[in-house]
N, CA, C and O atoms as a GROMACS GRO file, in nm:
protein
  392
    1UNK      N    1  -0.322  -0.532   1.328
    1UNK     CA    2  -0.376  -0.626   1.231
    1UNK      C    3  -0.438  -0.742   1.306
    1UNK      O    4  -0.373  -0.811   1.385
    2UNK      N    5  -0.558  -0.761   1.278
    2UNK     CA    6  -0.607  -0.880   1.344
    2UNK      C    7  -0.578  -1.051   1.247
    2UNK      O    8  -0.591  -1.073   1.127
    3UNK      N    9  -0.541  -1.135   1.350
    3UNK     CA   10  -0.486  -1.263   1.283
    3UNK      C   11  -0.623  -1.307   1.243
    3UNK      O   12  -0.707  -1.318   1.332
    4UNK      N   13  -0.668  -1.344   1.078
    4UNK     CA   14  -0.783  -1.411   1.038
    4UNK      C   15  -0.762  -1.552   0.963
    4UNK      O   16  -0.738  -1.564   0.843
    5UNK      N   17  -0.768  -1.594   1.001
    5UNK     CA   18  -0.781  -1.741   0.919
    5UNK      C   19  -0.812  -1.791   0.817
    5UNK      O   20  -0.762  -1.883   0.751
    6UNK      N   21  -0.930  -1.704   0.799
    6UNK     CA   22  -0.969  -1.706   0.699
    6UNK      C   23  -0.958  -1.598   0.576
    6UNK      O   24  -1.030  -1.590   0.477
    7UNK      N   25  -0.858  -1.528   0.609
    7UNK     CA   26  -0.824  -1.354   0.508
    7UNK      C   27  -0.702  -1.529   0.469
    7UNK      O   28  -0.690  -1.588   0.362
    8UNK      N   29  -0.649  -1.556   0.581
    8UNK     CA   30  -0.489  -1.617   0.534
    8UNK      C   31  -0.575  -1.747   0.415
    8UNK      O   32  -0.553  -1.726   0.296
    9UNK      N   33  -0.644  -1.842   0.441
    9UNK     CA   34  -0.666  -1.934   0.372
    9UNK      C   35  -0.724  -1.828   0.232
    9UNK      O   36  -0.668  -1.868   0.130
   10UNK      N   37  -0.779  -1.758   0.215
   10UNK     CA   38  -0.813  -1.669   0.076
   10UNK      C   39  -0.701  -1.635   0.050
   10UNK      O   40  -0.683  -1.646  -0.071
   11UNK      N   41  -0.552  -1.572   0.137
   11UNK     CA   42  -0.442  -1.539   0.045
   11UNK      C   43  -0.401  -1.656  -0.017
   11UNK      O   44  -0.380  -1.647  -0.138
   12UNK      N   45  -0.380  -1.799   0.054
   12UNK     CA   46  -0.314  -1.930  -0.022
   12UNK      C   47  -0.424  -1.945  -0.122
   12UNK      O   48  -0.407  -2.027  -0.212
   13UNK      N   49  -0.491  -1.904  -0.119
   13UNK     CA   50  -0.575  -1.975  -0.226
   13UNK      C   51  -0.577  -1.876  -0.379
   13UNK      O   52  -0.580  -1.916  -0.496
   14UNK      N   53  -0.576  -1.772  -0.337
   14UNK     CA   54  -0.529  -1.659  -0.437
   14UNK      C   55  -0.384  -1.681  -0.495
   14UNK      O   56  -0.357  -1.671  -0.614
   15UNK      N   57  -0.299  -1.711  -0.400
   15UNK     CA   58  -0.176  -1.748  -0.418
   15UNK      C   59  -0.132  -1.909  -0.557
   15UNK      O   60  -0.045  -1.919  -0.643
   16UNK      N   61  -0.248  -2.005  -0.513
   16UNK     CA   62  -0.256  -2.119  -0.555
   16UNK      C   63  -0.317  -2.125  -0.760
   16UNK      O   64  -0.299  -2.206  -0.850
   17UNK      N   65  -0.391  -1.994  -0.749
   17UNK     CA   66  -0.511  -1.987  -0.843
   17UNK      C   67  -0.389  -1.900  -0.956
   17UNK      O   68  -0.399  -1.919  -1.078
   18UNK      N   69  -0.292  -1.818  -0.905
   18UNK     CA   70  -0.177  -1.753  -0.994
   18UNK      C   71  -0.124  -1.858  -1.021
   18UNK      O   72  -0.163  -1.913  -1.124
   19UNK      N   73  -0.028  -1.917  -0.950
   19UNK     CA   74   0.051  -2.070  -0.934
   19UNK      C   75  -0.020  -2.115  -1.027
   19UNK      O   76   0.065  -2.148  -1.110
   20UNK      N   77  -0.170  -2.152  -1.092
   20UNK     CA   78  -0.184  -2.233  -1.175
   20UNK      C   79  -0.252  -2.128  -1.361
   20UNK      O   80  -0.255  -2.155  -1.481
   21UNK      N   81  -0.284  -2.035  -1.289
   21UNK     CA   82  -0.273  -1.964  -1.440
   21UNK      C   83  -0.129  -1.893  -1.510
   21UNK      O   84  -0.118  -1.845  -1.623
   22UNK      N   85  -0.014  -1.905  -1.393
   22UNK     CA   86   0.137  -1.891  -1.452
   22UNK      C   87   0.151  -2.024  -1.550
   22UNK      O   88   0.173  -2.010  -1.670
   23UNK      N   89   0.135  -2.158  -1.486
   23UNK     CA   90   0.166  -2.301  -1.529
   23UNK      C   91   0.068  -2.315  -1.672
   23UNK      O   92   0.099  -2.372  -1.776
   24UNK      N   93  -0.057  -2.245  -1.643
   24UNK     CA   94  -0.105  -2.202  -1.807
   24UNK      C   95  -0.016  -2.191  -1.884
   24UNK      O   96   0.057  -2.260  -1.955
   25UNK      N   97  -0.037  -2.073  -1.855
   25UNK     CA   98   0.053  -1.950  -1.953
   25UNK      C   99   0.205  -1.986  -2.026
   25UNK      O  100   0.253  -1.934  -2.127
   26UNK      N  101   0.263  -2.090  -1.938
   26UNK     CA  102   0.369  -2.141  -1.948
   26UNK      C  103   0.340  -2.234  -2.042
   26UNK      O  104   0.424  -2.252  -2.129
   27UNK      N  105   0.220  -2.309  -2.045
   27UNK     CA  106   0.226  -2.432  -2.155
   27UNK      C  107   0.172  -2.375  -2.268
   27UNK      O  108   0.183  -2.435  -2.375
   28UNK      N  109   0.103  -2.248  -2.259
   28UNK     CA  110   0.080  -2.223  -2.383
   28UNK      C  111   0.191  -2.114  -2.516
   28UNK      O  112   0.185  -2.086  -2.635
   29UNK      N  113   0.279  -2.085  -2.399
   29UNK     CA  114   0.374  -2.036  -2.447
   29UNK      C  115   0.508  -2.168  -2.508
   29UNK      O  116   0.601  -2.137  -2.582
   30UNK      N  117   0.493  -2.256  -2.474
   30UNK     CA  118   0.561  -2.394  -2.501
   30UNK      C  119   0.495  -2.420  -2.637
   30UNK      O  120   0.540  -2.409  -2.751
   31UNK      N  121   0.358  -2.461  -2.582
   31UNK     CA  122   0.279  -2.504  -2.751
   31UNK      C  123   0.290  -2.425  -2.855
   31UNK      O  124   0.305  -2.469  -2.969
   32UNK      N  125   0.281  -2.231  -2.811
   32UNK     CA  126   0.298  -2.158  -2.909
   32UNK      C  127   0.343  -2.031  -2.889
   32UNK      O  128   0.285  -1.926  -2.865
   33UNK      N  129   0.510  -2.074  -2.910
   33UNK     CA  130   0.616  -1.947  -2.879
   33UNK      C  131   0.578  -1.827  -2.913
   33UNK      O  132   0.554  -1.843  -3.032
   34UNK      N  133   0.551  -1.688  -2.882
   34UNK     CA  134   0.527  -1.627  -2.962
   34UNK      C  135   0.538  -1.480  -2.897
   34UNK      O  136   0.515  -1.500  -2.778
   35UNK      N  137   0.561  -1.354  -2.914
   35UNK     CA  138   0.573  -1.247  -2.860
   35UNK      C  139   0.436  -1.206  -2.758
   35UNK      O  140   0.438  -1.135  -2.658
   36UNK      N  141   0.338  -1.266  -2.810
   36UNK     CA  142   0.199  -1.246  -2.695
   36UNK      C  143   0.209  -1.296  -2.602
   36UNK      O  144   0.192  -1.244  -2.492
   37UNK      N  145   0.251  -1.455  -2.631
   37UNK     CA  146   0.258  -1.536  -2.514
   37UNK      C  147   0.345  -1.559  -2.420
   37UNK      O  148   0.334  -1.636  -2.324
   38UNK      N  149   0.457  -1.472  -2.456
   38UNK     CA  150   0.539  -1.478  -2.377
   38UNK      C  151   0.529  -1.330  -2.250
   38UNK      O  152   0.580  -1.322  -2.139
   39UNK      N  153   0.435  -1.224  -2.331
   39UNK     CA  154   0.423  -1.155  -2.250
   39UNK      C  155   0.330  -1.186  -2.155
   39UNK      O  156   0.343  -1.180  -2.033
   40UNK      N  157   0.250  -1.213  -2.209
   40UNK     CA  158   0.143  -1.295  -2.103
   40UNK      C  159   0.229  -1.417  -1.988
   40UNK      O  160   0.254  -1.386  -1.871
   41UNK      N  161   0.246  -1.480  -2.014
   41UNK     CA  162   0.347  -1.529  -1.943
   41UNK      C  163   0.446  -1.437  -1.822
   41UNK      O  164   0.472  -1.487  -1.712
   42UNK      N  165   0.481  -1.332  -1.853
   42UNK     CA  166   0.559  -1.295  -1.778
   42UNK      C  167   0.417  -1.194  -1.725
   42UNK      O  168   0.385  -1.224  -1.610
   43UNK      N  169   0.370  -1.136  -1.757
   43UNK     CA  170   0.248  -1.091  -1.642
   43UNK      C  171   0.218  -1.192  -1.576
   43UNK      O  172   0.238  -1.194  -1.454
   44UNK      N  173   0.172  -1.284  -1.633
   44UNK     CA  174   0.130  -1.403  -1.491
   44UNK      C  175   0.288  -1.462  -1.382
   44UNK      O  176   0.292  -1.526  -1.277
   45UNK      N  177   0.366  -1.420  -1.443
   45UNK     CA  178   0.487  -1.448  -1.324
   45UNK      C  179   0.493  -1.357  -1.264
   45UNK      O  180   0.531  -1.383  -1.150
   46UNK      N  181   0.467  -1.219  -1.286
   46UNK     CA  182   0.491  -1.124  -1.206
   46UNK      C  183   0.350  -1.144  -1.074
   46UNK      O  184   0.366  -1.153  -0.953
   47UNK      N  185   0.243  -1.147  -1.136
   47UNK     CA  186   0.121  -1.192  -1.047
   47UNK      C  187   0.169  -1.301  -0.953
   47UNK      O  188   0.171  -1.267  -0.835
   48UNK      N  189   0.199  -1.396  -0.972
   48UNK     CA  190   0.274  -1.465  -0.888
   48UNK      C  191   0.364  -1.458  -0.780
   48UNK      O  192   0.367  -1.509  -0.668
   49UNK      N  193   0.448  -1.370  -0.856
   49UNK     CA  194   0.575  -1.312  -0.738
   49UNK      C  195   0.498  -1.251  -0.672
   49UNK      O  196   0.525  -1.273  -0.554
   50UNK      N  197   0.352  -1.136  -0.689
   50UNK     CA  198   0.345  -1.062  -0.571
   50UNK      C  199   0.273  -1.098  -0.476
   50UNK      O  200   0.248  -1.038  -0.372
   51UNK      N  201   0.230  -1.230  -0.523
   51UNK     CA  202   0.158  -1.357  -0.382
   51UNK      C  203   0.230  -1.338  -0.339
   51UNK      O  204   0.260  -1.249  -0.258
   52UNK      N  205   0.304  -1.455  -0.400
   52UNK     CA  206   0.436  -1.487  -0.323
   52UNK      C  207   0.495  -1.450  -0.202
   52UNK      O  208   0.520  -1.510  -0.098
   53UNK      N  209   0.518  -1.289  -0.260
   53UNK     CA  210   0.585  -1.218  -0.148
   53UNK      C  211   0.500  -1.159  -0.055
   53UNK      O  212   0.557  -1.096   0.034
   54UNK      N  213   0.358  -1.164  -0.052
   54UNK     CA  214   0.280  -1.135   0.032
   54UNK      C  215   0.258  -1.239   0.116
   54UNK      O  216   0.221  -1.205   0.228
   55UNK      N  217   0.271  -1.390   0.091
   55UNK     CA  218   0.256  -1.487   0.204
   55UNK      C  219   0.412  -1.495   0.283
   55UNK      O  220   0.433  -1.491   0.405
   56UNK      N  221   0.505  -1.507   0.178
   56UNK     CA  222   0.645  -1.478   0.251
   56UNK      C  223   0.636  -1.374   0.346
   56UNK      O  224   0.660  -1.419   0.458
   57UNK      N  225   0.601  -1.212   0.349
   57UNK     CA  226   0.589  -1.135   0.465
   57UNK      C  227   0.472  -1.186   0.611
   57UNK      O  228   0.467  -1.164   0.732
   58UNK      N  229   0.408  -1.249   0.529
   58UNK     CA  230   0.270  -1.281   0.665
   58UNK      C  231   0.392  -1.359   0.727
   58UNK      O  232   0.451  -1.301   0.818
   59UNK      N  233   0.435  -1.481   0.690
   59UNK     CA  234   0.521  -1.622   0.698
   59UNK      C  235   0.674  -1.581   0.818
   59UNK      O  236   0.715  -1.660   0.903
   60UNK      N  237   0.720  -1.475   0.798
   60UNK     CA  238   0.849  -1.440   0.867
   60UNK      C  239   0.787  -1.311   0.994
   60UNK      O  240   0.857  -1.267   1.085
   61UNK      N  241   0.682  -1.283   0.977
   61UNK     CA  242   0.654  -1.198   1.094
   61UNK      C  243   0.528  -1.285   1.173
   61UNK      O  244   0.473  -1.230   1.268
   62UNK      N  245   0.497  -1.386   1.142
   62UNK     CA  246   0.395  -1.407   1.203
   62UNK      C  247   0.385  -1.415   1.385
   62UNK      O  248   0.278  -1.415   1.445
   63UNK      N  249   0.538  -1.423   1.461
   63UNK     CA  250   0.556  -1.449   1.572
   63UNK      C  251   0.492  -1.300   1.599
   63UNK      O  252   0.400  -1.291   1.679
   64UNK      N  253   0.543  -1.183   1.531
   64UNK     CA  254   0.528  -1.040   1.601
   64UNK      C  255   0.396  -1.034   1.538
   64UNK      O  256   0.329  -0.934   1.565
   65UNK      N  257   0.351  -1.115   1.466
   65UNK     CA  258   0.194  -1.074   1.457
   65UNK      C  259   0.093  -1.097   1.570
   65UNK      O  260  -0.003  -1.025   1.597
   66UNK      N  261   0.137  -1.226   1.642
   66UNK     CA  262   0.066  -1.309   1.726
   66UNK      C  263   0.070  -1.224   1.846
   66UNK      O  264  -0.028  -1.201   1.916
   67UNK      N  265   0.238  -1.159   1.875
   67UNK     CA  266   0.221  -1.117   2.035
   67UNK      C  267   0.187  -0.988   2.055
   67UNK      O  268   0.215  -0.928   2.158
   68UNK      N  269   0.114  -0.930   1.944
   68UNK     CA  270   0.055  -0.823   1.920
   68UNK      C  271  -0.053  -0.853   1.928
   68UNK      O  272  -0.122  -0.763   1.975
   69UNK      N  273  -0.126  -0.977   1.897
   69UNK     CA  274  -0.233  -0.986   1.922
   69UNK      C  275  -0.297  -1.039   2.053
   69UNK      O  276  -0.416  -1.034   2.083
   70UNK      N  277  -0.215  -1.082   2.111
   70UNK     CA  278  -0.200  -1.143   2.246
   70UNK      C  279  -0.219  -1.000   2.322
   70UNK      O  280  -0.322  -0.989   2.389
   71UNK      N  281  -0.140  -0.902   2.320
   71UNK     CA  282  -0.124  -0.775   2.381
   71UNK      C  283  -0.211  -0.698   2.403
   71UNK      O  284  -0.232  -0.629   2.503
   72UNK      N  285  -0.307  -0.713   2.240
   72UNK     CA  286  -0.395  -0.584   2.257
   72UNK      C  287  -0.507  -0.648   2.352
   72UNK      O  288  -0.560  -0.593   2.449
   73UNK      N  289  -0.528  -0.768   2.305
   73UNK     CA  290  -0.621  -0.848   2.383
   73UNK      C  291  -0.640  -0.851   2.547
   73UNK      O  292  -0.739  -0.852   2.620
   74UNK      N  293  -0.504  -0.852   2.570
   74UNK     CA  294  -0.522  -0.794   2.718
   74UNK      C  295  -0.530  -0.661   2.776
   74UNK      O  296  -0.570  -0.628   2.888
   75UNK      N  297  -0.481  -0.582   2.667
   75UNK     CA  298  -0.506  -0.460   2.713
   75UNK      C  299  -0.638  -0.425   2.708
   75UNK      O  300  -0.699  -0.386   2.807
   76UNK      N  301  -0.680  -0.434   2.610
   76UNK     CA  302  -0.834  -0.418   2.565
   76UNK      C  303  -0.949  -0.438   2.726
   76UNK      O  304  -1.022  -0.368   2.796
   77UNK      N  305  -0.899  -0.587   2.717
   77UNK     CA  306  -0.944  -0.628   2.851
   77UNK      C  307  -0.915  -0.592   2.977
   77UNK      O  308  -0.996  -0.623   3.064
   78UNK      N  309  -0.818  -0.532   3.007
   78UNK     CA  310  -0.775  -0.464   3.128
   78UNK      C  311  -0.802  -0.242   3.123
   78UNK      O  312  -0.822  -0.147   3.197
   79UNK      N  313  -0.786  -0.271   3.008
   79UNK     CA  314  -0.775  -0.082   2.998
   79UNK      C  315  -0.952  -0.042   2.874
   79UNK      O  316  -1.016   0.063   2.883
   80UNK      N  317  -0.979  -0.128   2.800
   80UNK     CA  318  -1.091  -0.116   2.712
   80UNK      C  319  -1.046  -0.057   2.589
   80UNK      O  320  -1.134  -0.031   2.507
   81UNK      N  321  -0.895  -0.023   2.553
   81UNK     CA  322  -0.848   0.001   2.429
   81UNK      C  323  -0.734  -0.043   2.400
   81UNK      O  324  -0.656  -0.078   2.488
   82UNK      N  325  -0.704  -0.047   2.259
   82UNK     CA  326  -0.600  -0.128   2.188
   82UNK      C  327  -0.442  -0.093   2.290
   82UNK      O  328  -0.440  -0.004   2.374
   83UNK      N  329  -0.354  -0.159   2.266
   83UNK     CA  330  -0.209  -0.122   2.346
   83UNK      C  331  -0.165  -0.043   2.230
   83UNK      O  332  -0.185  -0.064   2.110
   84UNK      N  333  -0.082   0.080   2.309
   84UNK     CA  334  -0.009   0.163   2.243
   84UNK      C  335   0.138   0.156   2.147
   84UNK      O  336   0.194   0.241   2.077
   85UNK      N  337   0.182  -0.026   2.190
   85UNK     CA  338   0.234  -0.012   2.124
   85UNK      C  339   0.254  -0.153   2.069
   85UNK      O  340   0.230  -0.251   2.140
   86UNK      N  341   0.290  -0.161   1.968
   86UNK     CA  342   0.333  -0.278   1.893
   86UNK      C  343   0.478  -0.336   1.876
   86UNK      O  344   0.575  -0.262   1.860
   87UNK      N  345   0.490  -0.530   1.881
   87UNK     CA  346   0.604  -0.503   1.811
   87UNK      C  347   0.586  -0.521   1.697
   87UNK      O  348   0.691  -0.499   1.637
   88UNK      N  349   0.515  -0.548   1.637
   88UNK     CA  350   0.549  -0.528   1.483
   88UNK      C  351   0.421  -0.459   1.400
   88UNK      O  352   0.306  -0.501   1.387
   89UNK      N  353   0.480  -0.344   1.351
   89UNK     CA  354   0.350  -0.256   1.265
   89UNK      C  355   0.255  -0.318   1.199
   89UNK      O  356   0.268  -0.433   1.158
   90UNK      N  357   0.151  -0.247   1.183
   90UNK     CA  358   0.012  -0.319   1.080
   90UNK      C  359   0.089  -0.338   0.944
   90UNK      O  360   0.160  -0.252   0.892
   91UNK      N  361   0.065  -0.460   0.898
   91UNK     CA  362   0.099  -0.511   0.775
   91UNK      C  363   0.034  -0.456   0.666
   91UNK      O  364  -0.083  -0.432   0.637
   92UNK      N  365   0.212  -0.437   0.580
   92UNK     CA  366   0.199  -0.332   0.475
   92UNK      C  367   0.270  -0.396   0.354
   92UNK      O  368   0.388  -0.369   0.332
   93UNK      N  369   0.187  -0.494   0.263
   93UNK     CA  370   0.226  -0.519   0.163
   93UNK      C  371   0.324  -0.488   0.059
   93UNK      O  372   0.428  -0.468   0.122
   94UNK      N  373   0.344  -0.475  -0.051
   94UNK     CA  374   0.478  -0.464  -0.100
   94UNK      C  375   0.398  -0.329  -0.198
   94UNK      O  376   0.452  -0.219  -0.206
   95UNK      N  377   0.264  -0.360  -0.269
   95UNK     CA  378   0.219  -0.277  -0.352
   95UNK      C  379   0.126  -0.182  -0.281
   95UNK      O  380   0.074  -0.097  -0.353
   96UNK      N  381   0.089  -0.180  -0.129
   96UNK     CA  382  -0.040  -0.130  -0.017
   96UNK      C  383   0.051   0.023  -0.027
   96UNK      O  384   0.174   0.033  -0.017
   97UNK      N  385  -0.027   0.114  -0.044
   97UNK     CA  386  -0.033   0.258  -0.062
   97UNK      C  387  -0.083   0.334   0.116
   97UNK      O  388  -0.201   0.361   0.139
   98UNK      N  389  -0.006   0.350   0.188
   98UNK     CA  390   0.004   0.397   0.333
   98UNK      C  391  -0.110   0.474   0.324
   98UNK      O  392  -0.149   0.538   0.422
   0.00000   0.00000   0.00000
């Protein structure tokens, strides 16, 4: 997996854009209790959680992301292809289909 900066600032920001159509959904289920809105509501929490847990996995592996990327980089540069091995596998989301 290559470290992008900018894939990560589009996940917080994807992340940020649920975060605020949950906080919708939430006030409109306040203003008007109701069996729609509450389902709606809980779809947008579930959308949420699966940010969530997609910046939480970047967030706790990011050390084995880095010295993987450090690795191939030299290998690349010393041999002209990726290193054979990793410590930590290409990142595989919670809902990503192998």
């Amino acid at each position: 997996m290559d470290i992008d900066l900018q894939q990560m600032l589009e996940d917080i920001q994807r992340t940020l854009r649920a975060l605020e159509k949950a906080h919708q959904q939430g006030e409109a289920l306040q203003n008007e209790p109701n069996k729609e809105n509450l389902q709606a509501y809980q779809t947008e929490l579930q959308a949420l959680l699966k940010e969530l847990k997609a910046l939480d996995h970047i967030v706790h592996h990011e050390i084995e992301m880095v010295a993987d990327e450090i690795v191939d980089a030299l290998h690349k540069s010393l041999m002209n292809k990726k290193a054979p091995f990793h410590y930590h596998p290409d990142v595989k989301l919670p809902d990503d289909k192998a």
